[in-house]
C-alpha positions in Angstrom: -7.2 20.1 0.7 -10.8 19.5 2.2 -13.4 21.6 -0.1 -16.5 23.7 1.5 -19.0 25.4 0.1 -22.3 26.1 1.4 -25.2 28.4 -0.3 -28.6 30.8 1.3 -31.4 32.5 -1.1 -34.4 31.6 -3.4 -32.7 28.9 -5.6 -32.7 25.0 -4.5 -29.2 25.0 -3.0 -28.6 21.1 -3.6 -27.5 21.0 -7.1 -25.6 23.9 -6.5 -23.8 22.3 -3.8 -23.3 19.4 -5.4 -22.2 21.3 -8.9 -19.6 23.2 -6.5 -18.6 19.8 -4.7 -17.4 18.5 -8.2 -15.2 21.9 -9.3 -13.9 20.9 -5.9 -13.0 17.4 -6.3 -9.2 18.3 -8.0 -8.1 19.8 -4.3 -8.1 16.3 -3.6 -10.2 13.9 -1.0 -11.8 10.6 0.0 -15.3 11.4 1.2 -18.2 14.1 1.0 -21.4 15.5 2.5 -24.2 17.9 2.5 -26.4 19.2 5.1 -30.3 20.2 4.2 -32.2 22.8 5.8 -35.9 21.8 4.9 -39.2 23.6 7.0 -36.9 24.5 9.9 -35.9 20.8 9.9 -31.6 19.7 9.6 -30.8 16.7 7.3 -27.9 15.3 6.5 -26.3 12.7 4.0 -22.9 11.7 3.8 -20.7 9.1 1.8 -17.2 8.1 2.0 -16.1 7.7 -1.5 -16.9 10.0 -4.9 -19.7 13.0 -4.6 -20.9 10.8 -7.5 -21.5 8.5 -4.8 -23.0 10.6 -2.5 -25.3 12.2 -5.2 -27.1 8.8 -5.5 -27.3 8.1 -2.0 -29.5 11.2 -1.5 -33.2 11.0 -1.7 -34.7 12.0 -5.1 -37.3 14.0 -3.0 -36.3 17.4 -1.5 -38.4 19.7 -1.5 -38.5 23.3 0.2 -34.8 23.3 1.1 -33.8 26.7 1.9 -30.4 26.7 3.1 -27.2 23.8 3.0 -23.7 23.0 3.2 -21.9 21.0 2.0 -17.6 19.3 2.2 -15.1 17.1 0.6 -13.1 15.3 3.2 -9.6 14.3 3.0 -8.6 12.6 6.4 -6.2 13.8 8.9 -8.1 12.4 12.2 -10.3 9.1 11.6 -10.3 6.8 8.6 -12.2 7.7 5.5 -15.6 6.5 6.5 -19.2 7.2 6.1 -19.3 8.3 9.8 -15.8 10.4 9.8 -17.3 12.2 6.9 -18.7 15.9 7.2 -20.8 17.5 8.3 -21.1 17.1 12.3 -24.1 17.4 14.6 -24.1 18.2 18.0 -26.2 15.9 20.0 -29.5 17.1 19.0 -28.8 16.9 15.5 -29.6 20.4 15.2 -26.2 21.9 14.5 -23.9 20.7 11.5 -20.8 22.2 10.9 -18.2 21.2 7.8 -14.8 22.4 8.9 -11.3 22.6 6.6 -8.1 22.8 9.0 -6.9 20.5 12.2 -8.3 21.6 15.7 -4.8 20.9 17.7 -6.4 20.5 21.5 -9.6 18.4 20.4 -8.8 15.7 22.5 -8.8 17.6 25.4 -11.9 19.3 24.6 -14.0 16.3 23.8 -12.6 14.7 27.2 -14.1 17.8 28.8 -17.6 18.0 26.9 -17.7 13.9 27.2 -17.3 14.1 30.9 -20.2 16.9 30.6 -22.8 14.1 28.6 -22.0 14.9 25.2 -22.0 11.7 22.9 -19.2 11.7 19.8 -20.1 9.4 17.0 -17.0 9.9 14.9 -13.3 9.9 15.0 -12.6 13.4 13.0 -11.4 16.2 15.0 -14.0 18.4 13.3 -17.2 17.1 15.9 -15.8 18.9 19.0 -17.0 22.4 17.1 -20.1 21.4 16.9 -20.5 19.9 20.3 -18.8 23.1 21.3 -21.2 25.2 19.8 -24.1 23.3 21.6 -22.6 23.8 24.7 -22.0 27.6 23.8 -25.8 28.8 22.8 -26.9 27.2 26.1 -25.3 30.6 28.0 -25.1 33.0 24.1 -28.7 32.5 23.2 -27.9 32.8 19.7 -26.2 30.9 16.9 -23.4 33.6 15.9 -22.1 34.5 19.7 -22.0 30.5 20.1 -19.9 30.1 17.7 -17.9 33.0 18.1 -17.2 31.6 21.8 -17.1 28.0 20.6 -14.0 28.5 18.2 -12.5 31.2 21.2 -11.9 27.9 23.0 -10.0 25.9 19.9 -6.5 25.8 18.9 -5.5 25.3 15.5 -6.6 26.1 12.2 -9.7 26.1 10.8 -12.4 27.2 7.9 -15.5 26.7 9.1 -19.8 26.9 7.6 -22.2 26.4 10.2 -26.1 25.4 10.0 -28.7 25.2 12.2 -32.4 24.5 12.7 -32.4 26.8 15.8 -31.5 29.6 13.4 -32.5 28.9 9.7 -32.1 31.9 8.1 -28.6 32.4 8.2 -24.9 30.4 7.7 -22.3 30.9 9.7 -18.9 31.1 8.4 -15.2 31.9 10.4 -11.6 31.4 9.2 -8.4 30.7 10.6 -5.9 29.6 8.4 -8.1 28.1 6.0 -9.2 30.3 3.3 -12.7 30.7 3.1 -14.9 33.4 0.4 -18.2 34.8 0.4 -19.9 34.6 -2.7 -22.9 37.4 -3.0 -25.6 36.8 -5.3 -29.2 38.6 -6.0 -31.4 37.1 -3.1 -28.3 34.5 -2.4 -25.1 34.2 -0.6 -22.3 31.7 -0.8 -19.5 30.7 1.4 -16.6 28.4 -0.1 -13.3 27.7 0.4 -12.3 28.1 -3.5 -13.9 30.5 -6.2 -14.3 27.5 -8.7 -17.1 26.1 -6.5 -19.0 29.3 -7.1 -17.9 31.1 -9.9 -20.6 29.6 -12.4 -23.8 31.2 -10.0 -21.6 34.6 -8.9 -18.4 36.3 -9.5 -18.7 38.7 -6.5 -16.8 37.2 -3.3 -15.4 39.1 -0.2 -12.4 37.2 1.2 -12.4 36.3 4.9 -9.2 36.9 6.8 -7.9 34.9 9.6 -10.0 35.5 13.2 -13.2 37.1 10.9 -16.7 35.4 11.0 -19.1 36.1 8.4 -23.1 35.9 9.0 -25.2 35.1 5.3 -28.7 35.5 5.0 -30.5 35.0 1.7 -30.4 39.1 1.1 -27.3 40.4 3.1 -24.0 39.1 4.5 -22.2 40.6 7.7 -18.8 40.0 9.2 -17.0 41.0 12.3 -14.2 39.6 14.4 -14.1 36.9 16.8 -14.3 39.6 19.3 -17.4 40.8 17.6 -16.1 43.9 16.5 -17.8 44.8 12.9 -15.9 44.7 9.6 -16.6 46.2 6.5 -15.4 43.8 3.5 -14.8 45.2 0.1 -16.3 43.2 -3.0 -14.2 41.7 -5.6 -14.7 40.1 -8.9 -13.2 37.0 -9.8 -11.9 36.6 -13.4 -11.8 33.1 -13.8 -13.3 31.6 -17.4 -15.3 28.7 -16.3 -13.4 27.1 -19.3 -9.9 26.8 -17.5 -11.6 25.1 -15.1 -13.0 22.4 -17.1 -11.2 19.6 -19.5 -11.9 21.1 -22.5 -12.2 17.8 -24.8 -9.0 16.1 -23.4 -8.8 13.0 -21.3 -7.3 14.5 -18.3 -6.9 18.1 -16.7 -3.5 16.7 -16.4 -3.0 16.5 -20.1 -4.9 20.3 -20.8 -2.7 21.6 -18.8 0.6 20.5 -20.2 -0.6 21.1 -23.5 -1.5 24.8 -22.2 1.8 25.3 -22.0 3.1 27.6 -24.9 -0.2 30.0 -23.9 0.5 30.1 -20.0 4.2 30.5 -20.6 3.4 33.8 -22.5 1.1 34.9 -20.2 3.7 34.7 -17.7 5.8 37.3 -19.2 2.9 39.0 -21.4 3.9 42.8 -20.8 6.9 42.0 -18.6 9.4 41.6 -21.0 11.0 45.0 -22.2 13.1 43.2 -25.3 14.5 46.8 -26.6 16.1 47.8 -23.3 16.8 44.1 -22.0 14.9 44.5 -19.0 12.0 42.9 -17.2 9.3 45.1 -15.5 7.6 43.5 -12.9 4.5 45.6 -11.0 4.1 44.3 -8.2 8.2 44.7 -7.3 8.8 48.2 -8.5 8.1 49.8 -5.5 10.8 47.8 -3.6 13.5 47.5 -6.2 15.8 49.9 -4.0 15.6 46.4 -1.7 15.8 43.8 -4.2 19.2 45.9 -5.2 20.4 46.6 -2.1 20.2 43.1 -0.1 22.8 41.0 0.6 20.7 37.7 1.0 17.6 36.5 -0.4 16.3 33.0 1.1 13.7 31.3 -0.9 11.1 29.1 0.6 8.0 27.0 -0.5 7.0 23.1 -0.6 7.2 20.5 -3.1 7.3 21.3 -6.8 7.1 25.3 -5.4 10.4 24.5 -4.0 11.8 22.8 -6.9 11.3 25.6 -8.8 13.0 27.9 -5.8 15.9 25.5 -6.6 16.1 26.7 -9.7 15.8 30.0 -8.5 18.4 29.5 -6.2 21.2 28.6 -9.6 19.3 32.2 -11.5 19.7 34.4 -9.2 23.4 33.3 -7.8 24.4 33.8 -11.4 23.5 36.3 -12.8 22.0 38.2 -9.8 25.8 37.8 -8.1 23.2 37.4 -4.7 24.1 34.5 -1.9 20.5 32.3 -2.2 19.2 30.0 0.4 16.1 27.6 -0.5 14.4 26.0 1.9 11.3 23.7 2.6 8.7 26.4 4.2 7.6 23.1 6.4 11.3 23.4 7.9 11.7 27.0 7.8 8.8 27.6 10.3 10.0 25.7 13.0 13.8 26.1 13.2 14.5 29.4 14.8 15.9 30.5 11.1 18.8 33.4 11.4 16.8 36.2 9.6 17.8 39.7 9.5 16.7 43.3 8.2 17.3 43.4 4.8 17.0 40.2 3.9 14.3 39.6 1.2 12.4 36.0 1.5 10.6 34.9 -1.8 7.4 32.7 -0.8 6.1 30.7 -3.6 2.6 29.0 -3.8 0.4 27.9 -6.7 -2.5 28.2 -4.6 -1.2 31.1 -2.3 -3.0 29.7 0.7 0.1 26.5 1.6 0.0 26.5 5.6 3.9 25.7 5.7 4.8 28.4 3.2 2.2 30.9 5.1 3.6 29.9 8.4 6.8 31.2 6.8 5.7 34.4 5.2 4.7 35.4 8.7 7.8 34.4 10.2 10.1 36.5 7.8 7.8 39.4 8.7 7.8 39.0 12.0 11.4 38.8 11.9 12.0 41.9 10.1 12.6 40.6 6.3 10.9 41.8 3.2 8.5 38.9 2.2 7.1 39.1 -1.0 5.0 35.9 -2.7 5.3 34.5 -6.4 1.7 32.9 -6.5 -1.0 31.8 -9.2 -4.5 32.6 -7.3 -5.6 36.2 -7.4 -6.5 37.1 -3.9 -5.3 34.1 -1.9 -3.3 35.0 1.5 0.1 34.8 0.6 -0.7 37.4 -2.2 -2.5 39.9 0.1 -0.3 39.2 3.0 3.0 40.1 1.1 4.6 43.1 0.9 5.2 42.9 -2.8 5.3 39.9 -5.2 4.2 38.4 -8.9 1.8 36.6 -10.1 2.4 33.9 -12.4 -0.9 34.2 -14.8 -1.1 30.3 -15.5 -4.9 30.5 -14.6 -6.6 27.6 -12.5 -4.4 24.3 -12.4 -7.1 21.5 -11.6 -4.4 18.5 -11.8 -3.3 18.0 -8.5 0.3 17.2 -10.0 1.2 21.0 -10.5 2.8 21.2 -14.2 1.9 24.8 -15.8 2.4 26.4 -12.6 5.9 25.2 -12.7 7.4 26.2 -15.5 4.9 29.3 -15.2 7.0 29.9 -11.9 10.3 29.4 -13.6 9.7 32.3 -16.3 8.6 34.3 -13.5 12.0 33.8 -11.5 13.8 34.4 -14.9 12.3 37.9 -14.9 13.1 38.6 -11.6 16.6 37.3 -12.4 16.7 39.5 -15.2 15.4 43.0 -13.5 17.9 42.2 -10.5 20.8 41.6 -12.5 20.7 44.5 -14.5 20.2 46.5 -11.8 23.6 45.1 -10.4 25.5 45.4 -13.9 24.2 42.9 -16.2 24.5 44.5 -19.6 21.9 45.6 -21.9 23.1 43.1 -24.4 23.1 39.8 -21.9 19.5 41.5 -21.1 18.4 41.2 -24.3 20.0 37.8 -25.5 17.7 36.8 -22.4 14.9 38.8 -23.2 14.7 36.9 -26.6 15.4 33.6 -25.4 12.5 34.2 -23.0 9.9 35.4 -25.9 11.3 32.2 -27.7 10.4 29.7 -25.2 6.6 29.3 -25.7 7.5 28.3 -29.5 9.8 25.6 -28.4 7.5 24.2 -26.2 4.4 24.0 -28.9 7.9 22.2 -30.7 8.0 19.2 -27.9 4.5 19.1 -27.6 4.0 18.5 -31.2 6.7 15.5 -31.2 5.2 12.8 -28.1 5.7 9.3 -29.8 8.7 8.3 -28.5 7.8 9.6 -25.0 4.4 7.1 -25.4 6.7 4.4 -27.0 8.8 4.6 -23.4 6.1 5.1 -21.4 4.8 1.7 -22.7 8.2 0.3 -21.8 8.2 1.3 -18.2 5.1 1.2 -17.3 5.2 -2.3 -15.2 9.1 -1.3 -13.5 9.1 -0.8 -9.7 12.6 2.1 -9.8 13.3 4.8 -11.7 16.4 7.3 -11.2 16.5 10.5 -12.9 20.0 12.5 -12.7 20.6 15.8 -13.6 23.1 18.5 -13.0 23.4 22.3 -12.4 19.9 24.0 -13.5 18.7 20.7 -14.0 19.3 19.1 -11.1 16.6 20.5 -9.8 14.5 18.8 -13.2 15.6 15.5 -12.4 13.9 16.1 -8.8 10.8 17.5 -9.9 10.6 14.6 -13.1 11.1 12.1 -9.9 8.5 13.7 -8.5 5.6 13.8 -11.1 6.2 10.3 -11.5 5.9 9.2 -8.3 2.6 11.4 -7.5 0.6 10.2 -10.7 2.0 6.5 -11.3 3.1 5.4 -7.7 6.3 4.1 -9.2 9.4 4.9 -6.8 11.1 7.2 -8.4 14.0 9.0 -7.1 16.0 12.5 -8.2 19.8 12.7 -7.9 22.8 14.9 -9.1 24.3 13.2 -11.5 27.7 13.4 -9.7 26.5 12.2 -6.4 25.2 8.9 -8.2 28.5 7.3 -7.4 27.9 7.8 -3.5 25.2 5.5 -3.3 22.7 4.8 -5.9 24.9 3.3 -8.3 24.5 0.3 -6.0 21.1 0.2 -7.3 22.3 0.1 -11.1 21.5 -2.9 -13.1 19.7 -4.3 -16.1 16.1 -3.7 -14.4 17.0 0.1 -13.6 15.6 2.9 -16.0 17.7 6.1 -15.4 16.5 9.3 -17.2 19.2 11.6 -17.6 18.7 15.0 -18.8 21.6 16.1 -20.7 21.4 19.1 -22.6 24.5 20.6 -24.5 25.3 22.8 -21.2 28.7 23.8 -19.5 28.4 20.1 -17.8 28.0 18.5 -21.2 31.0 16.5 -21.0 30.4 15.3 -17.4 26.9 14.1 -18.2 28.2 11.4 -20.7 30.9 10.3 -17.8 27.7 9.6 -15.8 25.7 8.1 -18.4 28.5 5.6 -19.4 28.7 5.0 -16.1 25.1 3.6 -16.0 25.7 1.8 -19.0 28.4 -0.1 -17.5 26.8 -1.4 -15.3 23.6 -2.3 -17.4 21.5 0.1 -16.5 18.8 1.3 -19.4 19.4 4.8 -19.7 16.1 7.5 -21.6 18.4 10.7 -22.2 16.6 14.6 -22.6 19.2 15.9 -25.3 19.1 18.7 -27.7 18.0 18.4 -31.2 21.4 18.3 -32.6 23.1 16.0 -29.9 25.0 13.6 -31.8 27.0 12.0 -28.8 24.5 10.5 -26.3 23.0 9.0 -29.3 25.4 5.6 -29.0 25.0 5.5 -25.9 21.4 5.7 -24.7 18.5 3.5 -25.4 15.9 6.3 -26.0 16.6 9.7 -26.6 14.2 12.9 -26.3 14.9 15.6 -28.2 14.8 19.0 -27.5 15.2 22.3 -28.5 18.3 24.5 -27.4 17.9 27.9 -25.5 20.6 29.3 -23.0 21.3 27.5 -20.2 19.2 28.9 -17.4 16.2 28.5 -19.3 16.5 24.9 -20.4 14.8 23.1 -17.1 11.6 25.1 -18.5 11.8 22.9 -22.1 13.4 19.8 -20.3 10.6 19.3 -17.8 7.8 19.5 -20.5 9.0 16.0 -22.0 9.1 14.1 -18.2 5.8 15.9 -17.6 4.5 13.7 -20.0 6.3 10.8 -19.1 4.7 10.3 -16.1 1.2 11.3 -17.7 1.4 8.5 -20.3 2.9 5.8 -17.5 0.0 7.0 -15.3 -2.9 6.1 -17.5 -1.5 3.1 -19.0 -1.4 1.8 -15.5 -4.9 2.7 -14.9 -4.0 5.4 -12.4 -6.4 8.4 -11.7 -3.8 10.9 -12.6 -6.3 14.1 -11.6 -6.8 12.8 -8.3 -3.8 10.8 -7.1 -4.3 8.5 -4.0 -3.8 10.4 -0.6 -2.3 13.6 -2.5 -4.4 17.4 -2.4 -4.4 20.1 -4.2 -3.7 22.9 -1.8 -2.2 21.7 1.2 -3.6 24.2 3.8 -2.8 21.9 6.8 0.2 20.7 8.5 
């Protein structure tokens, strides 16, 4: 959600703040701010709005600035304002603090600091750590025991940068449950809450784990615990190509990224598909296939389009698999009590790895005694170094906030794990490798949809002004029709709505009438025949009906008013190819409605709070 990133050394740090404040800008927000440390002296400019926005309302003049930090905003407590924005000061405008997370007892501790003369100016939850912190160096002395006290006394989650003029050789930065880096550099250091921000100065970061604090200086970063215990953190490189995480020539990320398809679909399975044996090898589970054979239960949990893919998952692994599956909303999950047991595996899946709801969960199924392993996208993000196994889905950095490559990316992946677990449990070597080929055949029928988009822009052009739209689906695309709902809805702010096809007639069909669009997708599947039944069914009663069919469907054609074609594979694999075509559906009714389909309204990226 909220972006940090804040930068020490030799180099002017403001242009490489505001650089890393635009990488950041796809996690989603509605304000920003930096703060300036200039001859031992804190200043601070904030905007509510664009970091375009905030870039002009800086002074063109800053000169000796040694140290600064700097935050995109998206509001949980306050309205997006120029005050709400970060970062905070403390009363003497000498400690600023940009914080990620939700501090859960604020109100009680600005009641407490209020009552002790301590004068709040905003509404965000975010000032009580710097007030805190003011409080705290009173009796510590020094900046770092401050705020290891200060954030002793919080509840809640948070990823934190501090700066002071008291101190001005160093940035503070602590993590809980909001994922925070260090970046080290010659004569710099970086802290931010996403490589991207940083990977175009260094590509050597140290991860922060929950209840760590990190102390930068310009030539040396140190860590301990909140207890002040030291740490020694191992260096990593990051691998990202500062390419993926730019547009490339095309309008959108949005649009990159579903044309990136074919590619991140074959890195998906790049070296995990063994065609001559029928198998799938998958690294990061082979020391635990003993339990992926062995259980009698595997529950699936993430959020959103995550757990539209899980729902997918769920239909994979019940069929071929021959596994009872449970999918549920991570959100849900964590608070229920949930019946877990030993030897139950629980799949967690994350495009960014760090969801608070589907990390809430993974620790859960631990605690409880399951085997929790993660199907992510970020190298290095929690849920991947929290898990006792997992896979990564290699569809590199997805900037849209509307996840698209990731999903289908996440789909191939739960095909292979499909694929190992049922042959392990009898599948034959033949079924293995009708799949295996149907897998390796999938990029090429995407680069097949991709190629044919006229009709799709034709309808787009169509709906774009409608208020409704139902999309029905059934078996593995069911879960389609949900996640085609969705993507509309995110990007175009139409109210869109998934369905099973069969359930229409308990209760939406009420809604059915000339002004209703219904996308159906329909391929030629084992509920073929029950499709039509539904679609004439719309058609009765008016209802304009865009229909995903395969190339040679011959039927639907009398009876929809648009049809998008295409390609067949088997059945288990087709929401990957049906979903590409409503991908771009929404995209094209998005712009043509002048929506900012990178950025939608009120949506993030990474959703690392509650």
């Amino acid at each position: 959600m909220c972006g940090i990133i804040g930068c020490i050394g030799d180099k002017n740090p403001l242009p490489i703040l505001l650089d890393g404040l635009k990488r950041l800008e796809y996690r989603g927000y509605d304000s920003a701010g930096v703060a300036l440390l200039s001859n031992n002296t804190l200043s601070v400019f904030k905007k509510a709005g664009k970091v375009s926005e905030l870039r002009t309302s800086i002074p063109a003049i800053q000169q000796n600035i040694t140290a600064g930090i700097a935050h995109t905003r998206w509001a949980t407590h306050g309205v997006p304002n120029d005050i709400n924005a970060h970062p905070h000061l403390d009363c003497k405008n000498e400690i600023a603090v940009i914080h990620n997370g939700i501090i859960e007892n604020y109100h009680a501790i600005r009641t407490k600091l209020e009552g002790e003369g301590h004068r709040f100016l905003s509404m965000t939850d975010t000032e009580v750590i710097a007030h805190l912190i003011e409080e705290m160096i009173k009796y510590s002395g020094d900046l770092e025991t401050a705020v290891r006290l200060a954030l002793r006394q919080v509840e809640g989650t948070y990823g934190i940068a501090v700066l002071s003029s008291l101190e001005p050789d160093k940035i503070i930065a602590a993590r809980k449950g909001s994922p925070l880096l260090i970046g080290v550099g010659k004569n710099e250091h970086y802290v931010a809450s996403d490589a991207a921000a940083i990977v175009h100065y260094t590509r050597n970061v140290a991860y922060l784990e929950d209840g760590e604090i990190a102390v930068l200086k310009k030539d040396s970063f140190e860590t301990k615990t909140i207890d002040n215990e030291d740490i020694e953190k191992q260096v990593h490189q990051v691998t990202i190509d500062i390419a993926e995480i730019e547009k490339g020539g095309f309008e959108h990320f949005m649009l990159k990224e579903i044309m990136e398809q074919p590619e991140t679909l074959r890195n998906s399975m790049r070296g995990r598909v063994l065609l001559d044996v029928g198998n799938a090898k998958l690294s990061g589970l082979q020391d635990v296939l003993p339990t992926l054979e062995n259980t009698q239960r595997v529950i699936i949990t993430a959020c959103g389009t995550s757990w539209h893919a899980g729902l997918v998952g769920e239909y994979m692994l019940e069929q071929y698999g021959r596994i009872p599956v449970e999918v549920e909303y991570a959100s849900e999950f964590r608070y229920r009590n949930p019946i877990i047991k030993e030897g139950d595996v629980v799949f967690l899946i994350s495009q960014s790895g760090e969801t608070a709801d589907t990390l809430a969960a993974l620790r859960e199924a631990k605690h409880k005694g399951a085997a929790a392993f993660g199907i992510c996208n970020v190298v290095g993000s929690t849920i991947a170094r929290e898990s006792q196994g997992g896979v990564y889905i290699h569809a590199g950095p997805e900037i849209g906030v509307a996840s698209t490559k990731a999903f289908t990316s996440q789909l191939v992946v739960l095909s292979l794990i499909t694929l190992m677990i049922a042959r392990q449990r009898g599948l034959s070597p033949e079924e293995g490798k009708k799949i295996c080929q149907a897998l390796l055949d999938l990029p090429d029928k995407v680069e097949t949809i991709l190629r044919n988009t006229t009709e799709i822009e034709a309808i787009a052009e169509e709906l774009k002004d409608v208020s409704n739209v139902l999309y029905l689906g059934r078996g593995y695309n069911f879960p389609v029709a949900l996640e085609g709902a969705l993507k509309l809805k995110e990007i175009s702010y139409i109210h869109a709505e998934g369905y099973p096809a069969a359930e229409m007639k308990h209760g939406p069909i009420a809604l059915i009438d000339e002004n209703m669009p219904v996308v159906v997708i329909a391929p030629k599947d084992s509920t073929y025949e029950k499709i039509i039944s539904n679609i004439q069914e719309v058609k009765a009663r008016k209802g304009i009906v865009i229909a995903i069919v395969n190339e040679d469907d011959t039927a639907i054609q009398s009876l929809a008013d648009h049809l998008i074609r295409v390609p067949r594979t088997v059945d288990f694999l087709s929401p990957i190819l049906n979903i590409i075509p409503l991908q771009l559906l929404a995209y094209h009714i998005a712009v043509k409605r002048g929506c900012n389909v990178d950025q939608p309204r009120n949506l993030a990226k990474s959703v690392t709070v509650e």
